[in-house]
N, C-alpha and C positions, 0 to 999 in steps of 0.2 A: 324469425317468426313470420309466418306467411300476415297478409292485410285480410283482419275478417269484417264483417257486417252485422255490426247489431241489431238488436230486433227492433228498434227505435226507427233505424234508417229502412229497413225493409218494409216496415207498417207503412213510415211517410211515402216510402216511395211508391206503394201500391195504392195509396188514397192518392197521392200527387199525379200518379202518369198510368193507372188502371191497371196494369201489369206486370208481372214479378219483377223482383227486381236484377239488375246484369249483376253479372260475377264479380267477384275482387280484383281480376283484371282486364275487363270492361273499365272502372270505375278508375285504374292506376292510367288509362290511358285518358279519359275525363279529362284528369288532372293534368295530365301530362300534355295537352294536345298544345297547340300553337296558340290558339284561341283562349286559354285557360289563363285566367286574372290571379296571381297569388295574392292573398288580400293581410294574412297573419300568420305567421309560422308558430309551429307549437314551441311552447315554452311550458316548464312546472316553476311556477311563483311559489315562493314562502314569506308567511306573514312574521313579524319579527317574531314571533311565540311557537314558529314553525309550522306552522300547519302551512298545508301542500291548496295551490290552484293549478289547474291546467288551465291553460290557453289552447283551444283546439286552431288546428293549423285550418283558413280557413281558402277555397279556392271557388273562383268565381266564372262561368262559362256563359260570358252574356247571351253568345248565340246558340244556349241551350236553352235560356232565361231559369237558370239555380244555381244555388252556393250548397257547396259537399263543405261539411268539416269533419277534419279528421284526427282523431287520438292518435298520436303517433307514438307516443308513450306506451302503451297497450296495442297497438298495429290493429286499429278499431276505427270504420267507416263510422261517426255518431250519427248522423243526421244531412238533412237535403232539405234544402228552403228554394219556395217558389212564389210565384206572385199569389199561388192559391193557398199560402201558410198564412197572409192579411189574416185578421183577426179571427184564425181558427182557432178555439180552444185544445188543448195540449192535454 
């Protein structure tokens, strides 16, 4: 399954950096680059009663200053935090 972009990451990204957002692989190389902090790998938790959590995998490019996290359970870009995400309402 190809990596798509939720409508969540494409919002932030066009409030975060004023301009559409890059492609699914623009964003595989984000991840990918040399520079790129891997900070939490995805995992699906179950509570002893089964119910399902995801842990999005999360990766960090300080000298982009933002953390991409990504569903990789679903091959879904969720979201992109930046220093302009400080106390923005959601």
């Amino acid at each position: 399954m190809a990596l798509k972009l939720s409508r969540h990451f494409k919002d932030q990204w066009r409030v975060y950096f004023r301009e559409e957002p890059p492609p699914a692989s623009a964003i595989l190389r984000l991840i990918g680059h040399a520079n790129a902090v891997w900070l939490q790998k995805f995992q699906v938790l179950r509570t002893p009663s089964g119910q399902e959590h995801r842990q999005l995998a999360t990766y960090w490019r300080p000298d982009k200053d933002m953390v991409i996290k990504i569903d990789w359970g679903r091959d879904k870009v969720v979201t992109v935090i930046t220093p302009k995400s400080k106390g923005r309402k959601r």
